[in-house]
C-alpha positions as CSV (number, residue, x, y, z in Angstrom):
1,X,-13.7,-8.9,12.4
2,X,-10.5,-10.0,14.2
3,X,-7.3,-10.1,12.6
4,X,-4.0,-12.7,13.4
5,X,-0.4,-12.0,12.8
6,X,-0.5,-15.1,10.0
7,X,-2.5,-12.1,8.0
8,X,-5.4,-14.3,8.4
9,X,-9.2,-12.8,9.3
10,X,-12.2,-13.9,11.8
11,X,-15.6,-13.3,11.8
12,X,-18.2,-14.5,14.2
13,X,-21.7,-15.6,12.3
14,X,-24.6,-17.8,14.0
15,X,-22.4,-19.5,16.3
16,X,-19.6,-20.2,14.1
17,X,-16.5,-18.8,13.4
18,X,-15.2,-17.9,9.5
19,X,-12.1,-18.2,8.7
20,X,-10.1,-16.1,5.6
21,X,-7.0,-14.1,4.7
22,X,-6.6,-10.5,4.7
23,X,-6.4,-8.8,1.2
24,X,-2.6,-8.0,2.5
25,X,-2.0,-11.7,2.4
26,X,-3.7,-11.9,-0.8
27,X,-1.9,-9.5,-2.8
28,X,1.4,-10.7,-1.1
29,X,0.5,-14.3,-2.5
30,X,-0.2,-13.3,-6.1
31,X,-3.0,-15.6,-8.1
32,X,-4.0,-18.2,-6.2
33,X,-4.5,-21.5,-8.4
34,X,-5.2,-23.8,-6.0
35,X,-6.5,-24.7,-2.6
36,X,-6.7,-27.7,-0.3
37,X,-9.1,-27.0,2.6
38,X,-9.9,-29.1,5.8
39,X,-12.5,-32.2,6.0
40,X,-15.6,-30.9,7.5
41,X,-16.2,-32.8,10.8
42,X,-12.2,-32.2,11.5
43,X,-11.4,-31.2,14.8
44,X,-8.7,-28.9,14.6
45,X,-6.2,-27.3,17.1
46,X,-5.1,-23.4,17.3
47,X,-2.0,-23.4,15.0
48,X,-2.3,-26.8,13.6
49,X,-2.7,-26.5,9.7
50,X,-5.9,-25.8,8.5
51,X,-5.4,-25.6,4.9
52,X,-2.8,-24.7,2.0
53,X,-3.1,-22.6,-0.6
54,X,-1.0,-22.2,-3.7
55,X,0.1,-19.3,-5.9
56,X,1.9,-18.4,-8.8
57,X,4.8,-17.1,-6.2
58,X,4.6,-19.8,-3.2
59,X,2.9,-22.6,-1.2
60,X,1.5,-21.3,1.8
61,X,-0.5,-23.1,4.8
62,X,-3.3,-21.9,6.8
63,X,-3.3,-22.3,10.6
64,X,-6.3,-22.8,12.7
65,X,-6.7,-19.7,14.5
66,X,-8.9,-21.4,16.9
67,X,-9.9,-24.3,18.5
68,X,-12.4,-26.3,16.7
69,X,-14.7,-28.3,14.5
70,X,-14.9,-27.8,10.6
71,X,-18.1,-27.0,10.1
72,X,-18.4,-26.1,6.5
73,X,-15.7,-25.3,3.5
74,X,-16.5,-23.0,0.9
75,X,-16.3,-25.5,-2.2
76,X,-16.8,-22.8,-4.6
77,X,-13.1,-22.4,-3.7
78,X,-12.1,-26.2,-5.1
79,X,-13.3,-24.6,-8.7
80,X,-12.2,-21.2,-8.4
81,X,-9.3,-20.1,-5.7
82,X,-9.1,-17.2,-7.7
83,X,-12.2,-15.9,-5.6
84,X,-9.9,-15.3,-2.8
85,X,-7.7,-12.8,-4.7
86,X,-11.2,-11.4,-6.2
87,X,-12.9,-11.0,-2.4
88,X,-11.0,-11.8,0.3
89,X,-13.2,-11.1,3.3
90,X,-16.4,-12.0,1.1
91,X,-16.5,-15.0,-1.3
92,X,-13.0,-16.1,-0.7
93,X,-13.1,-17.4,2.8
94,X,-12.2,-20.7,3.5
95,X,-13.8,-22.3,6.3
96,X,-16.0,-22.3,9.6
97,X,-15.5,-23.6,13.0
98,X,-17.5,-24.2,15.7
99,X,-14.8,-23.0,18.5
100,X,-14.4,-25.3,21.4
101,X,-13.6,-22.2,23.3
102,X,-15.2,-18.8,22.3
103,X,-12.8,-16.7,24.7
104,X,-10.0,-17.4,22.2
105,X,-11.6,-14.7,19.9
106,X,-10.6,-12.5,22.7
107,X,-6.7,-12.6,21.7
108,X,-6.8,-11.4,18.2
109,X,-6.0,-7.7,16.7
110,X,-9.3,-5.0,15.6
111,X,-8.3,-3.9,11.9
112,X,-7.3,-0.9,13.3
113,X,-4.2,-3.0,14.9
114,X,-3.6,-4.5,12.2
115,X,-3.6,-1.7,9.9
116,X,-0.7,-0.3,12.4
117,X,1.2,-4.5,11.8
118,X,0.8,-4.1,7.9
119,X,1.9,-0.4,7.4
């Protein structure tokens, strides 16, 4: 897993790349009650907005870590956002992209470093 400063998480799987926040961010949020993810077939742009997510404490968006195309959602998020506070490196994840450019993965933080940005 790779970690951004946007407390966001990556994780490389068959070719795609899926997309979460950290359970730092999570916490920080408070219940999340609703999310709005991307369209799948989007093409999306490192730091453009990905999705948003709402809490009881604040609106927050998601930036696309990457460059890319949507590849899948998780809808099980459209019924329950509360997954993400529940599991969010497993079930709570938001979305996949197929990276236009797999050397961008190269940039981001190990958890170790990040462990060291959150503490």
């Amino acid at each position: 897993m790779k970690y951004t400063e946007e407390h966001e998480w990556l994780r490389e799987e068959d070719g795609a790349v899926v997309v979460g926040i950290t359970e730092h961010a999570a916490e920080q949020l408070g219940d999340i009650v609703f999310v709005e993810l991307p369209e799948v077939g989007n093409v999306i742009s490192a730091n453009d907005e990905a999705a948003v997510i709402e809490s009881v404490k604040a609106a927050s968006e998601i930036l696309a870590p990457i460059d890319g195309e949507v590849v899948e959602i998780n809808e099980l998020l459209e019924d329950d956002p509360g997954k993400v506070n529940e599991d969010p490196k497993g079930d709570g994840w938001f979305f996949k992209l197929k990276p236009s450019d797999p050397a961008q993965m190269e940039g981001f933080m190990d958890e170790a470093a990040y462990d060291s940005l959150i503490s």
